[in-house]
TORDREN-220625 format. One record per atom (N, C-alpha, C): atom name; y, x, z negated; residue number from 1. Coordinates in steps of 0.001 Angstrom, whole numbers, plus 500000, padded with zeros to 6 digits. Layout:
// residues N
{pt CA; {Y; X; Z}; NUM}
...
// end
This chain:
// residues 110
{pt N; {150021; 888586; 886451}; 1}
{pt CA; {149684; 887223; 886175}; 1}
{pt C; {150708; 886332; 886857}; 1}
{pt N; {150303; 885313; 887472}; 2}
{pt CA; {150904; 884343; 888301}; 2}
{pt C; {151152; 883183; 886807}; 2}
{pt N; {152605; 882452; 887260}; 3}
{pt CA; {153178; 881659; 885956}; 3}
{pt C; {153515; 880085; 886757}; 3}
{pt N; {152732; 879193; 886942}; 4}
{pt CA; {153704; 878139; 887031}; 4}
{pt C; {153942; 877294; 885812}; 4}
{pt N; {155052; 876743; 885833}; 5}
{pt CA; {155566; 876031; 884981}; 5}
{pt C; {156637; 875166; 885009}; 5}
{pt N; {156204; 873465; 884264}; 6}
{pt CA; {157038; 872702; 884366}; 6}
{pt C; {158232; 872592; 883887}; 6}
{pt N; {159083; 871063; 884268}; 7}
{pt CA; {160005; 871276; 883541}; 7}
{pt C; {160109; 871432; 881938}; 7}
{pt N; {161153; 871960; 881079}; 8}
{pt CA; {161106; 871578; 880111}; 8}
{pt C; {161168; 870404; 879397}; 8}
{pt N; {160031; 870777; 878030}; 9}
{pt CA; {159439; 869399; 877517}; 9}
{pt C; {160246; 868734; 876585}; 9}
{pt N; {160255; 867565; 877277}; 10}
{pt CA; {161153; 866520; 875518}; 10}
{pt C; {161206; 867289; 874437}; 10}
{pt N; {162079; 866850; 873781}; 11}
{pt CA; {161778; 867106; 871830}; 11}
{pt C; {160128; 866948; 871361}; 11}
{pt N; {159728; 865595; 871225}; 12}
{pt CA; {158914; 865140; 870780}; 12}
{pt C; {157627; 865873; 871581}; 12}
{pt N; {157729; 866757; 872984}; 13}
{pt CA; {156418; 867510; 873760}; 13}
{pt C; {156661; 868780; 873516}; 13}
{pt N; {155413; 869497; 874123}; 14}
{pt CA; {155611; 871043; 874073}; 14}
{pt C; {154972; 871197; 875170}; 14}
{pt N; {154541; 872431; 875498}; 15}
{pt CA; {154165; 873053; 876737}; 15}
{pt C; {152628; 873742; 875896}; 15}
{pt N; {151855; 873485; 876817}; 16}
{pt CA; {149974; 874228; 876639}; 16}
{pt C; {149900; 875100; 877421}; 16}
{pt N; {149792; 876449; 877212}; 17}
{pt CA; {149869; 877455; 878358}; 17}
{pt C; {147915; 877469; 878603}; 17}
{pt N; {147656; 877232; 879449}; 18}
{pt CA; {146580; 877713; 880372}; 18}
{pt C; {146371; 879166; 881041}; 18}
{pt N; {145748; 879853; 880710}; 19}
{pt CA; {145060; 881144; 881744}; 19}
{pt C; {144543; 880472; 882552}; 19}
{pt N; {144365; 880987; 883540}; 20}
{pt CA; {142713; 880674; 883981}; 20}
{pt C; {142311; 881995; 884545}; 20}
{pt N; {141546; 882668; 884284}; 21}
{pt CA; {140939; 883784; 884656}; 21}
{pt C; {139619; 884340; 885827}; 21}
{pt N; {140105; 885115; 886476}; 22}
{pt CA; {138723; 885622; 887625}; 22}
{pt C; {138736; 884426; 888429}; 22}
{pt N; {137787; 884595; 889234}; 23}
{pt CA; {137525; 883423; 890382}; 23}
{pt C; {137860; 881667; 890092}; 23}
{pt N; {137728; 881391; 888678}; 24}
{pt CA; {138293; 880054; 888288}; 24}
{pt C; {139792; 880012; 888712}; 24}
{pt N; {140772; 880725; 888584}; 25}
{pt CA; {141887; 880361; 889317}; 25}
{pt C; {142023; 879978; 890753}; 25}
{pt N; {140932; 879951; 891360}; 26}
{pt CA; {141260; 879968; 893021}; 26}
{pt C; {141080; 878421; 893119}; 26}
{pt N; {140878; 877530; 891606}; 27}
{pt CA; {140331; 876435; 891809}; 27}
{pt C; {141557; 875220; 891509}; 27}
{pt N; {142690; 876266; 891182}; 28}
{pt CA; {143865; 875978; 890449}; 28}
{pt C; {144907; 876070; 891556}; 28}
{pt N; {144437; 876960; 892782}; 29}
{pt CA; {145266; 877130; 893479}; 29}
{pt C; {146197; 878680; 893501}; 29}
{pt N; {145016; 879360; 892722}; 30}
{pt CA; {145512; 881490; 892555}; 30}
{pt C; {144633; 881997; 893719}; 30}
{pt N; {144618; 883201; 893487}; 31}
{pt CA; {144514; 884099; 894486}; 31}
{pt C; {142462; 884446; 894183}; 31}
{pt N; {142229; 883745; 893118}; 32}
{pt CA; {140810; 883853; 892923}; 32}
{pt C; {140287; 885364; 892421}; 32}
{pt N; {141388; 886307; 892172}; 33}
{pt CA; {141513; 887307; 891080}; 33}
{pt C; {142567; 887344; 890000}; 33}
{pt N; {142186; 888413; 889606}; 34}
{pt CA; {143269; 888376; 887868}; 34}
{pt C; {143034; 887256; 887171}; 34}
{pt N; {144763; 886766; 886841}; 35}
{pt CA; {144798; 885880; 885848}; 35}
{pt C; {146200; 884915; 886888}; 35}
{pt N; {146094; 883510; 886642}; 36}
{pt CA; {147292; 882543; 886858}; 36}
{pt C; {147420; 881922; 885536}; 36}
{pt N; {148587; 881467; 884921}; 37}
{pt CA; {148522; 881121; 883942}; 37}
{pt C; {149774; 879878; 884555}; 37}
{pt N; {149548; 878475; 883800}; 38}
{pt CA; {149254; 876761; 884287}; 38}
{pt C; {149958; 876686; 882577}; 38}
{pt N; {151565; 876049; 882752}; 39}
{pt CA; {151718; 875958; 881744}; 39}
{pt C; {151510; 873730; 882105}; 39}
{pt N; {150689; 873246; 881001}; 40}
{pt CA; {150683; 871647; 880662}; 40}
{pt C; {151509; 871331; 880038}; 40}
{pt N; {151991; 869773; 880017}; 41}
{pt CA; {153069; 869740; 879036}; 41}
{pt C; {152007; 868695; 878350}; 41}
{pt N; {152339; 869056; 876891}; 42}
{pt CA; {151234; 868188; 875543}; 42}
{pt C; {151970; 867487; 874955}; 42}
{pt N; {151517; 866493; 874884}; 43}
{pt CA; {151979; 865402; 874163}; 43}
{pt C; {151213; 865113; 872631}; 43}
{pt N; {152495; 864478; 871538}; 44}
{pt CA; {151547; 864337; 870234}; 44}
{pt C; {150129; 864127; 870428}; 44}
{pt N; {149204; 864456; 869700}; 45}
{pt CA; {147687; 863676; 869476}; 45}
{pt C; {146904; 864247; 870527}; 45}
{pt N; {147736; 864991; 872059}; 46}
{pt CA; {146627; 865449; 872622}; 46}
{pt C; {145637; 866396; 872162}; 46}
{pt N; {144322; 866321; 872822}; 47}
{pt CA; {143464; 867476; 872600}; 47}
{pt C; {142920; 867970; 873981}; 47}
{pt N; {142587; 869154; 873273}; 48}
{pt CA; {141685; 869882; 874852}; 48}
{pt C; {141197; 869604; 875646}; 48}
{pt N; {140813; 868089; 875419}; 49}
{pt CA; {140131; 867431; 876135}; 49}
{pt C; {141180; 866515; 877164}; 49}
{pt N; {142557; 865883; 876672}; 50}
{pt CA; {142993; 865071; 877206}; 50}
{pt C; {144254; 866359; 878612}; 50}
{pt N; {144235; 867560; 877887}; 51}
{pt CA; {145494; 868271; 878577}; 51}
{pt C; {144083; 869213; 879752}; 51}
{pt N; {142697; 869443; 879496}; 52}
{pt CA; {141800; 869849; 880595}; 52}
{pt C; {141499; 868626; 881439}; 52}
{pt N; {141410; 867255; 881039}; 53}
{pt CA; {141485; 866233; 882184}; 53}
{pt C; {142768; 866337; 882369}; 53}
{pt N; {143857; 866429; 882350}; 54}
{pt CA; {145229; 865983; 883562}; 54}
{pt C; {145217; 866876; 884176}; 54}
{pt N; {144955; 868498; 884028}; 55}
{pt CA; {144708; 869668; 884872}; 55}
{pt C; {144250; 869119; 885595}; 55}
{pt N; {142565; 868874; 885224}; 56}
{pt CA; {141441; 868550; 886596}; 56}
{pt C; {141715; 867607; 887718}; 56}
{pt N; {142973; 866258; 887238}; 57}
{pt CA; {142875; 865613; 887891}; 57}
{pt C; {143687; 865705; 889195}; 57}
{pt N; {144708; 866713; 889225}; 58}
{pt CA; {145744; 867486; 890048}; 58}
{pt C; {144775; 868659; 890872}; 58}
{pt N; {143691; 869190; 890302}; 59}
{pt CA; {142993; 870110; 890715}; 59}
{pt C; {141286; 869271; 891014}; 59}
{pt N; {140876; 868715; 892138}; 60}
{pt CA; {139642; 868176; 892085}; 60}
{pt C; {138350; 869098; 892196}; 60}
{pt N; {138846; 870694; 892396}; 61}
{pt CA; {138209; 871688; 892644}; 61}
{pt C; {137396; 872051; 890950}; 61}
{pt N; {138329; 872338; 890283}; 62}
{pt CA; {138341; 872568; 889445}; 62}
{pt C; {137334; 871332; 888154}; 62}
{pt N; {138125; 870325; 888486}; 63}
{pt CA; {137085; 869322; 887658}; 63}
{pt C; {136043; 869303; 888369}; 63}
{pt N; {135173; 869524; 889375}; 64}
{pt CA; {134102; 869435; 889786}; 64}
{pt C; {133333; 870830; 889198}; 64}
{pt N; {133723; 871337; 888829}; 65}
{pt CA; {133617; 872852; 888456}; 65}
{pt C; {133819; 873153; 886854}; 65}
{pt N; {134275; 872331; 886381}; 66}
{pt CA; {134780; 872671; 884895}; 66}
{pt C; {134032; 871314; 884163}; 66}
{pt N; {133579; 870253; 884857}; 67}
{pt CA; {133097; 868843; 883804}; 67}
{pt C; {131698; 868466; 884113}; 67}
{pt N; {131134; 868445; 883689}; 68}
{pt CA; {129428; 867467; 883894}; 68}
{pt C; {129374; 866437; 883003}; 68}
{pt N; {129660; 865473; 883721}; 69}
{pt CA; {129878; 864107; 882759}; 69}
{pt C; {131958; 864241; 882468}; 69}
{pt N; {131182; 863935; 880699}; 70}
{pt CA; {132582; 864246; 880180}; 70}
{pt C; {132337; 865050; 879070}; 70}
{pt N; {131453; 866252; 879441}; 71}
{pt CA; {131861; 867353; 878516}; 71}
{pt C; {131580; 868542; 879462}; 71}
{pt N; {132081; 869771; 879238}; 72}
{pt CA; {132128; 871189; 879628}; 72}
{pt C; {130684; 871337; 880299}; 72}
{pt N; {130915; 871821; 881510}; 73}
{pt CA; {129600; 872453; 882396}; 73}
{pt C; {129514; 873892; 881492}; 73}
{pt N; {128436; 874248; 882689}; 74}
{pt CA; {128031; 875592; 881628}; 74}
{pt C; {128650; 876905; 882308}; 74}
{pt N; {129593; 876516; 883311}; 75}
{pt CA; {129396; 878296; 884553}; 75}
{pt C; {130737; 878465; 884108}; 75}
{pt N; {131847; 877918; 883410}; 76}
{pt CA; {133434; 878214; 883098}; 76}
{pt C; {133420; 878280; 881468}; 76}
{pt N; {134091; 879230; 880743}; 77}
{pt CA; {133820; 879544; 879310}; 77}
{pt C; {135343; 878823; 878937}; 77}
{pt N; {135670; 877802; 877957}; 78}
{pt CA; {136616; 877227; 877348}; 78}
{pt C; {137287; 878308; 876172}; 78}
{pt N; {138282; 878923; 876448}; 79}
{pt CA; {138651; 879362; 874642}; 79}
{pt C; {140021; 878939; 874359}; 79}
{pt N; {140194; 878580; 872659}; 80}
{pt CA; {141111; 878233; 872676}; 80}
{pt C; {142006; 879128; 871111}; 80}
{pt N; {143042; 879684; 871866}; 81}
{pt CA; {143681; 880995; 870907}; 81}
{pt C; {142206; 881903; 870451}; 81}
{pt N; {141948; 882406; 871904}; 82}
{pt CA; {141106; 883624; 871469}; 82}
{pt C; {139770; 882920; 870666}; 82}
{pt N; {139468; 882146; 870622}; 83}
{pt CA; {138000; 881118; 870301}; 83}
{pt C; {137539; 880772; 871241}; 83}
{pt N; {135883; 880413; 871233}; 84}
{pt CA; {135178; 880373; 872521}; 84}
{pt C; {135469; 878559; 871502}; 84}
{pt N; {135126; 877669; 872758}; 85}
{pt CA; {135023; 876007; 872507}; 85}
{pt C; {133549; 876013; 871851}; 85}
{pt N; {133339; 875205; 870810}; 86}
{pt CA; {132740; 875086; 870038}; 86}
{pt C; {131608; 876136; 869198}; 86}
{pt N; {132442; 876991; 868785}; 87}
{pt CA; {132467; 878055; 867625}; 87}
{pt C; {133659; 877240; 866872}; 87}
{pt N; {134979; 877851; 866868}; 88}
{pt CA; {136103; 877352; 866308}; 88}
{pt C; {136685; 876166; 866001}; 88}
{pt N; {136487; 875694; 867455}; 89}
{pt CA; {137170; 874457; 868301}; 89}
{pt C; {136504; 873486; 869027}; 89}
{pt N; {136438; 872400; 869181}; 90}
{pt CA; {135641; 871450; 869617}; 90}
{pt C; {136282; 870714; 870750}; 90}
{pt N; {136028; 870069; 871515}; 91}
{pt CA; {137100; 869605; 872918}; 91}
{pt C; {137459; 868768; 872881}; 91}
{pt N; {137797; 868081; 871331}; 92}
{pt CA; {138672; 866216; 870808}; 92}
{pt C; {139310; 867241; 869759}; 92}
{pt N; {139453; 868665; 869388}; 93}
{pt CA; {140078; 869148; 868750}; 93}
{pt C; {141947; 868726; 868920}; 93}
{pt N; {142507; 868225; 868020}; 94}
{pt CA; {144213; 867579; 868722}; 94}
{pt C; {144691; 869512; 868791}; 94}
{pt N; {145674; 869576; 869573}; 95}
{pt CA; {146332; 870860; 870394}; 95}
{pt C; {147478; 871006; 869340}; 95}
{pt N; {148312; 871735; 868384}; 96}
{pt CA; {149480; 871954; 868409}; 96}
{pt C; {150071; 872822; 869388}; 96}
{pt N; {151891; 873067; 868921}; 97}
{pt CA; {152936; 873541; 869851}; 97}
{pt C; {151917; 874949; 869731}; 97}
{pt N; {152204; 876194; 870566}; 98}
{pt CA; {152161; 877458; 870542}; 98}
{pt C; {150123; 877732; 870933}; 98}
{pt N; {149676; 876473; 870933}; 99}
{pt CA; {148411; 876738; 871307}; 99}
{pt C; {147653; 877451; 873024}; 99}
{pt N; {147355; 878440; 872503}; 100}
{pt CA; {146770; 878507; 874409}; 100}
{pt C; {145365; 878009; 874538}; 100}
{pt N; {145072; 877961; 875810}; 101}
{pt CA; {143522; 877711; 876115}; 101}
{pt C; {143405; 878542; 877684}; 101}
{pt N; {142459; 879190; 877603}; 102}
{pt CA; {141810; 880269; 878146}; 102}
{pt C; {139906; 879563; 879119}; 102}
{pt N; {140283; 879648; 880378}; 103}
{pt CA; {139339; 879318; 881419}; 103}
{pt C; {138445; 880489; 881520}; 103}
{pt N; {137620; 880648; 881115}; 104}
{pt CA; {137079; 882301; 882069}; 104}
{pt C; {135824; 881944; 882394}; 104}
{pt N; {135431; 882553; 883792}; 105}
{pt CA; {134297; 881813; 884872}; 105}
{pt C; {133190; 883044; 884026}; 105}
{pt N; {132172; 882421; 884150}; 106}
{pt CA; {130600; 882969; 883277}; 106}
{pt C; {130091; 883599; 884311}; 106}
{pt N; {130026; 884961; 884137}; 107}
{pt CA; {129108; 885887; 884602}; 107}
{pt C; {127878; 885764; 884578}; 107}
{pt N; {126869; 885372; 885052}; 108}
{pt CA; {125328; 886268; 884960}; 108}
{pt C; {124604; 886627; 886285}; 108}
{pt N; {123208; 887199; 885632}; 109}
{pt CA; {122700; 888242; 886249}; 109}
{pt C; {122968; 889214; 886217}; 109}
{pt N; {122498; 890453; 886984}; 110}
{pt CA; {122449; 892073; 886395}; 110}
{pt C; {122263; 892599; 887723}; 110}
// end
């Protein structure tokens, strides 16, 4: 797994570790296998929604690929600590410290 990561966060921030998994990393700037993992830095009150737009907006590959409108396309799977996005978690869900969120690109066909 490939790691970038910023500086360390204020007191008052923490860090959002990002996967992004399979071919969705190549959109991040990985090798378009495995896993890269994109640490964000979160600020109080953010949610999934506000720390996957500042990703996208550094990555235009990726938000073209990850947003329809302003909610989740259907071809990239959102999870967050091992939850698929909306089973568990919803994408105005606010983030605490130690939270991950997990990209993985949607398979189909046979």
């Amino acid at each position: 797994m490939t790691r970038t990561v910023s500086s360390s966060p204020p007191c008052d921030m923490f860090d959002v570790d990002v996967e992004v998994v399979s071919y969705v990393n190549k959109l991040v700037g990985g090798p378009g296998t495995g896993s890269v993992e994109v640490v964000e830095l979160g600020y109080p009150g953010d949610t999934v929604r506000s720390v996957l737009e500042r990703l996208s907006e550094r990555h235009p590959a990726l938000r073209k690929a990850l947003w329809e409108g302003n909610q989740i396309g259907a071809h990239i799977e959102v999870i967050i600590n091992d939850a698929i996005l909306g089973v568990h978690h919803q994408l105005d869900d606010e983030l605490r410290p130690g939270d991950r969120i997990t990209l993985l690109g949607q398979y189909v066909g046979g």
